[in-house]
C-alpha positions as CSV (number, residue, x, y, z in Angstrom):
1,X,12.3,-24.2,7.5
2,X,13.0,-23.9,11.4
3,X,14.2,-20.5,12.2
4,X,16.0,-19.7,15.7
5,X,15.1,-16.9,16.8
6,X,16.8,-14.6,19.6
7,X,15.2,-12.4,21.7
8,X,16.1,-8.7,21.8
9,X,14.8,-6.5,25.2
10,X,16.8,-3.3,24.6
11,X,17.0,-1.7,21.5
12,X,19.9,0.5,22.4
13,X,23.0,-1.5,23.5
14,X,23.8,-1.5,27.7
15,X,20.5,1.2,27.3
16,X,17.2,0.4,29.0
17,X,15.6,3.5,27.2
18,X,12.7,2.8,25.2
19,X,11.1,5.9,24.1
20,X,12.9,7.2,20.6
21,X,11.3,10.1,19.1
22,X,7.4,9.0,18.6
23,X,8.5,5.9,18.8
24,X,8.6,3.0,22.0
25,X,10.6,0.2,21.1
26,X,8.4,-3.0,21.4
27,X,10.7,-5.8,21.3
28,X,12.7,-7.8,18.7
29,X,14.5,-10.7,17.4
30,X,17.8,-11.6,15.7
31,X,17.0,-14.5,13.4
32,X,18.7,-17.6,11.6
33,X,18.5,-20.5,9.7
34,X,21.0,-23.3,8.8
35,X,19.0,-23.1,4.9
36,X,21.6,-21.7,2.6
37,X,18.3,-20.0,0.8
38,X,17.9,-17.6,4.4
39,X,18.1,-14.2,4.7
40,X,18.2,-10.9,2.1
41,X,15.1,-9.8,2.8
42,X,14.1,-6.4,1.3
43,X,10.4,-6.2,2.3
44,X,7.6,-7.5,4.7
45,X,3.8,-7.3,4.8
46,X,1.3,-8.3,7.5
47,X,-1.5,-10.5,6.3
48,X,-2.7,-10.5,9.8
49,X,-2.3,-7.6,12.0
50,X,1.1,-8.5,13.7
51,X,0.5,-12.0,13.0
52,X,1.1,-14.3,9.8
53,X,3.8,-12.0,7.1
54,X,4.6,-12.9,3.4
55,X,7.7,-10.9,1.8
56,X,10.2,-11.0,-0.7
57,X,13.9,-11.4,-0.3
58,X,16.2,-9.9,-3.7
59,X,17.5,-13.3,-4.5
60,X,14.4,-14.1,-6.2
61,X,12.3,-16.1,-3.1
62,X,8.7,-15.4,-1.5
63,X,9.4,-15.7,2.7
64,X,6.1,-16.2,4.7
65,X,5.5,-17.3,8.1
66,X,4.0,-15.9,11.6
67,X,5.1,-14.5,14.4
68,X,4.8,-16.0,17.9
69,X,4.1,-13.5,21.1
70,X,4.9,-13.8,24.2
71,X,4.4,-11.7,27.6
72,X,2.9,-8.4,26.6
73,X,3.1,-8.9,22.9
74,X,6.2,-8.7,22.5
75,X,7.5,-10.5,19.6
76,X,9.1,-14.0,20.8
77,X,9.9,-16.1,17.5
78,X,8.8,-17.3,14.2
79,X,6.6,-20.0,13.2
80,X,5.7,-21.6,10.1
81,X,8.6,-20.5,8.2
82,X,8.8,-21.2,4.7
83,X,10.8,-19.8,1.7
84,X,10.0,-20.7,-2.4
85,X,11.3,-18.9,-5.6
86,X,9.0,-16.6,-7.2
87,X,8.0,-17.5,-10.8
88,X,8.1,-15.6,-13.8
89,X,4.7,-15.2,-16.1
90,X,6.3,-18.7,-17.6
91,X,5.8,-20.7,-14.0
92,X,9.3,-20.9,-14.1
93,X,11.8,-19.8,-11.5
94,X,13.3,-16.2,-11.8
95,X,16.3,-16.9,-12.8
96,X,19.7,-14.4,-12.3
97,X,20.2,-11.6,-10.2
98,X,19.8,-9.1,-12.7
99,X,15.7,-10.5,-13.0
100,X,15.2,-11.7,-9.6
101,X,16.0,-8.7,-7.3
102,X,13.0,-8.1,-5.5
103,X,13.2,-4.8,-3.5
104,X,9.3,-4.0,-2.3
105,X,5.9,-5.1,-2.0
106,X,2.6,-3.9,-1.7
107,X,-0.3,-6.5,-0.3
108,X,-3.9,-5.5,-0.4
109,X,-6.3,-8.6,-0.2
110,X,-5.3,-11.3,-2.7
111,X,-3.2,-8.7,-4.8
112,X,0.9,-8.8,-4.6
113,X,2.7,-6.3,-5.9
114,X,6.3,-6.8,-6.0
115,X,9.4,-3.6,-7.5
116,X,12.3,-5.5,-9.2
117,X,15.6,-3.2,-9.5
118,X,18.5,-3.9,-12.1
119,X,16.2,-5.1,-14.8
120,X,13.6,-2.5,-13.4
121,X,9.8,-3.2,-13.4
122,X,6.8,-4.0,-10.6
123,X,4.8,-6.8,-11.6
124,X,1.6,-8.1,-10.4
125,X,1.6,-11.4,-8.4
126,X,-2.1,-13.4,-6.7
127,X,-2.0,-15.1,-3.8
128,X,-3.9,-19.0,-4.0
129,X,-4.8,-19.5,-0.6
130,X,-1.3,-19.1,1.0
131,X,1.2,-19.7,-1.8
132,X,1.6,-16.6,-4.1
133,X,1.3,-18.0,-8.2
134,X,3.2,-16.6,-11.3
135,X,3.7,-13.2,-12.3
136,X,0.4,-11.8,-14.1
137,X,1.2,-8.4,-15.3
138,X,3.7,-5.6,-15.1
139,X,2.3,-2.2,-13.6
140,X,3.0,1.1,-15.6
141,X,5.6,2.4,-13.1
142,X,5.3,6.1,-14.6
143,X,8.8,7.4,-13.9
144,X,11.2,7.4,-17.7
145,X,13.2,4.1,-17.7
146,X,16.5,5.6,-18.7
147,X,16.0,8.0,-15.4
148,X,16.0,4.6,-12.8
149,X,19.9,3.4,-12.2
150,X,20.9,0.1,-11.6
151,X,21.0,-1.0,-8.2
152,X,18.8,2.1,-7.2
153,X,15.6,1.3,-8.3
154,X,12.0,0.7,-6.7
155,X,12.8,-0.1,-3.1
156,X,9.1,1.1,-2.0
157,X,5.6,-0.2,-2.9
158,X,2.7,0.3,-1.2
159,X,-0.7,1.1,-0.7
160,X,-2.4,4.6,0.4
161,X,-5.7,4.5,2.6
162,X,-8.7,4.1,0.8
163,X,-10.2,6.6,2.5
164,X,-7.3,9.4,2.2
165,X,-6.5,12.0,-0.2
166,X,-4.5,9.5,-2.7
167,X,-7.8,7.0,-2.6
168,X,-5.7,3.5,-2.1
169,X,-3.5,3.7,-4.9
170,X,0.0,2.6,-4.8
171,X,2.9,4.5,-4.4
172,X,6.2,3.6,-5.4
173,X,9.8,5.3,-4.3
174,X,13.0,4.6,-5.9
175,X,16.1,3.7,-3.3
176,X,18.7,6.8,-4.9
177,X,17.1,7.3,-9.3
178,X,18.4,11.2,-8.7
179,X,16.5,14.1,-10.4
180,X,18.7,16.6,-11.9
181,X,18.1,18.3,-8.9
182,X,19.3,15.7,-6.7
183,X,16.1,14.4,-5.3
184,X,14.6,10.6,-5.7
185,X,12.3,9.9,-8.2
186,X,9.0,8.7,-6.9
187,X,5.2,7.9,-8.0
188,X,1.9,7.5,-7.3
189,X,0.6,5.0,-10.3
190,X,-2.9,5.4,-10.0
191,X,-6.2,7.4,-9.0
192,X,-6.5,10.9,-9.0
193,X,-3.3,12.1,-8.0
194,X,-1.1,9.5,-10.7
195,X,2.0,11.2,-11.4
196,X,5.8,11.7,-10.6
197,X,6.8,13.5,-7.4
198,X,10.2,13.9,-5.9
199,X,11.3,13.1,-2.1
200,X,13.9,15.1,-1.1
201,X,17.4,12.9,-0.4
202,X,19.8,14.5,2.2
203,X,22.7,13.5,4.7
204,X,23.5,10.4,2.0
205,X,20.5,8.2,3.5
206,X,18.8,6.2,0.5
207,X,15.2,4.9,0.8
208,X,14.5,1.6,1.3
209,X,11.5,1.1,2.6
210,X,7.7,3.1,3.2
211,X,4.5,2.4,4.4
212,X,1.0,4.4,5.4
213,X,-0.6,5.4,8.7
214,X,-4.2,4.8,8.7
215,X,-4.7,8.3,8.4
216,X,-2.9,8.8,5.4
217,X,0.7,10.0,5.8
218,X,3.9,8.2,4.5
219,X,6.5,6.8,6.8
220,X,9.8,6.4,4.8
221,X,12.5,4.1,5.8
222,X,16.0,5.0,5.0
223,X,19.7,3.6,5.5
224,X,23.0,4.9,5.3
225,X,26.2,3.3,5.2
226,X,29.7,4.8,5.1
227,X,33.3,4.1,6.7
228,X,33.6,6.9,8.9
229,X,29.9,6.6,11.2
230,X,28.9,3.2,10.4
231,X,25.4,2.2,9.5
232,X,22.9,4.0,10.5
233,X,18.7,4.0,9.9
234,X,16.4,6.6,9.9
235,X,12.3,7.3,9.9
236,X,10.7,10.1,7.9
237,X,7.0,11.4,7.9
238,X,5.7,12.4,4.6
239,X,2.1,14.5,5.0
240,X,-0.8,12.2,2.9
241,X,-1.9,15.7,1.3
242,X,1.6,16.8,0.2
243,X,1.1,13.9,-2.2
244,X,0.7,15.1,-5.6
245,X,2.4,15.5,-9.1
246,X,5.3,17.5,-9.6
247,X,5.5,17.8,-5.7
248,X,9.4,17.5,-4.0
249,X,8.9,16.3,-0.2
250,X,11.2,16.8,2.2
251,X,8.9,15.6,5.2
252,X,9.9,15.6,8.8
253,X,12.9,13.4,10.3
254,X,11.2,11.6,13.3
255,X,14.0,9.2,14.4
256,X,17.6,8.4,13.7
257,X,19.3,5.4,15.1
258,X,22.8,4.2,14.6
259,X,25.5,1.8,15.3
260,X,25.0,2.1,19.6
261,X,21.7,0.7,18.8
262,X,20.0,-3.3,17.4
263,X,20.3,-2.1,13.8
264,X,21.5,-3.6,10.9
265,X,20.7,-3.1,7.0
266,X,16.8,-2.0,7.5
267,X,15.1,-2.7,4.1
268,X,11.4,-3.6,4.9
269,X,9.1,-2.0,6.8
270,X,4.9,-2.1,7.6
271,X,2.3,-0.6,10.1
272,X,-0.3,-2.3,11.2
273,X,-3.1,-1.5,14.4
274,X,-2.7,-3.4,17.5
275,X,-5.7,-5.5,19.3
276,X,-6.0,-2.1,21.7
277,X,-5.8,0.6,18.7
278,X,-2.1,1.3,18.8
279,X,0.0,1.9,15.7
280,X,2.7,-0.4,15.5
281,X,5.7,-0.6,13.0
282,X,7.8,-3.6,12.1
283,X,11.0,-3.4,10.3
284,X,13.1,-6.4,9.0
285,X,16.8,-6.5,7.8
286,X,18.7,-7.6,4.6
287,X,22.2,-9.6,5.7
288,X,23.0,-9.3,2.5
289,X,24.0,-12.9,2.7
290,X,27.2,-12.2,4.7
291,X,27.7,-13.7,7.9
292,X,29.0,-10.8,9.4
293,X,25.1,-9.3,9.2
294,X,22.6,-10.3,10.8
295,X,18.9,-10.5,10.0
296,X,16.7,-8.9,12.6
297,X,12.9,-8.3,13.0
298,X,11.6,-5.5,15.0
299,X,8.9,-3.6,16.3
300,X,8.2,-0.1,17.6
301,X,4.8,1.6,18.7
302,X,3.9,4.9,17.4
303,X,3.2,6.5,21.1
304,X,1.8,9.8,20.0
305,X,-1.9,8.3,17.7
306,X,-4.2,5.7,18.0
């Protein structure tokens, strides 16, 4: 699949300004495809440090490709482009939107890990060289079924450090599955610290998105929508050791951005380390399939660690 790809300098429209909390905006790109199948993508993963990407959009397709630099790094198109259905432990084709919403996905080696939302689960998927093959298993996701509502379900898997306090295991958030209290229902699904912990929701922003630092902490990717502001995206930190059962996180806010800025419907979001050390983030829209969105890829480096 040929994807177009167009470059974006600024992040913040008519604004030269590049610094944005911890964050330097890095450079971006607003994609497209004449493929009908494009777009809707809810979560990416770096196979390669900033390089070749596999991820899953919620009708039910794998997306893969790599990303081509240009001057300075900075991200200037896509490569290799490709787009298949995922299959179900049968080897045939998800089919519905009530079994093929894939919202998140956790990569470590060969392993895929993929949250489904609607008919809620998070299944575990092998890669085969570079094509990923039928669903294996489904993962104990912890958290009561009847407590997971429809369209709010797991919009965040991924993997903790090996070396940090939660010993690699995954972590899974839900996009808005509400305690009684009001707060999201969240995971950790294995290793010593496997139990249910709660992450504060507030100011109507739903998860949709998270990944970890090298050192251990949990970045949180959120999005709100209403009539009155617009859309809007926002980055929370939640401290590696704060990780534990029964814990409710409320994190620190590090960075809100909203309509005045290149933003659209942020779902998916990694971090990988640059060539020189640098902590980089990369976040990727859903367009929901509408042509008034727009799918955009972009990247921001964490200024304050290494």
């Amino acid at each position: 699949m040929t994807v177009e790809a167009r470059r974006i300098d600024n992040f913040c429209v008519g604004s030269g300004q590049t610094r944005f909390g911890p964050f330097e905006f890095a450079g971006g790109l607003s994609l497209s495809a004449g493929a009908a199948a494009f777009g809707s993508f809810s979560a990416i993963r770096f196979r390669d440090a900033g390089e070749r990407f596999i991820g899953v959009a919620d009708t039910g397709y794998w997306y893969s490709g790599r990303i081509q630099r240009g001057e300075g790094g900075r991200p200037a198109g896509i490569a290799d482009f490709a787009m298949e259905p995922m299959l179900g432990r049968d080897g045939a084709p998800l089919d519905g939107k009530r079994d093929s919403d894939a919202e998140s996905l956790a990569l470590k080696g060969d392993r895929l890990t993929v949250g489904f939302e609607r008919a809620h689960r998070i299944v575990e998927y092998r890669l085969a060289g570079d094509r990923p093959g039928p669903a294996l298993r489904n993962v104990d996701f912890l958290i009561p079924r009847n407590e997971l509502r429809t369209n709010r379900g797991f919009e965040t898997i991924a993997y903790a450090p090996d070396g940090g306090p939660l010993r690699g295991a995954r972590v899974a958030v839900s996009e808005r599955s509400l305690d009684s209290d009001g707060n999201v229902f969240s995971a950790v699904l294995e290793g010593p610290r496997k139990g249910i912990f709660t992450v504060v929701r507030n100011d109507e922003f739903d998860i949709t998105d998270g990944a970890f630092l090298p050192g251990g902490d949990l970045i949180l990717l959120e999005r709100r929508f209403n009539m009155l502001s617009g859309l809007a995206m926002r980055l929370r930190r939640i401290a590696a050791d704060d990780i534990r059962p029964g814990a409710r996180l409320g994190g620190d806010m590090l960075f809100t951005a909203g309509m005045a800025c290149q933003i659209d419907n942020m779902e998916g979001l990694d971090i990988w380390r640059r060539d020189d050390g640098a902590i980089m983030l990369s976040l990727i829209s859903d367009d929901n399939g509408s042509f008034l969105q727009r799918t955009l890829y972009l990247e921001f480096r964490l200024a304050a660690e290494r």
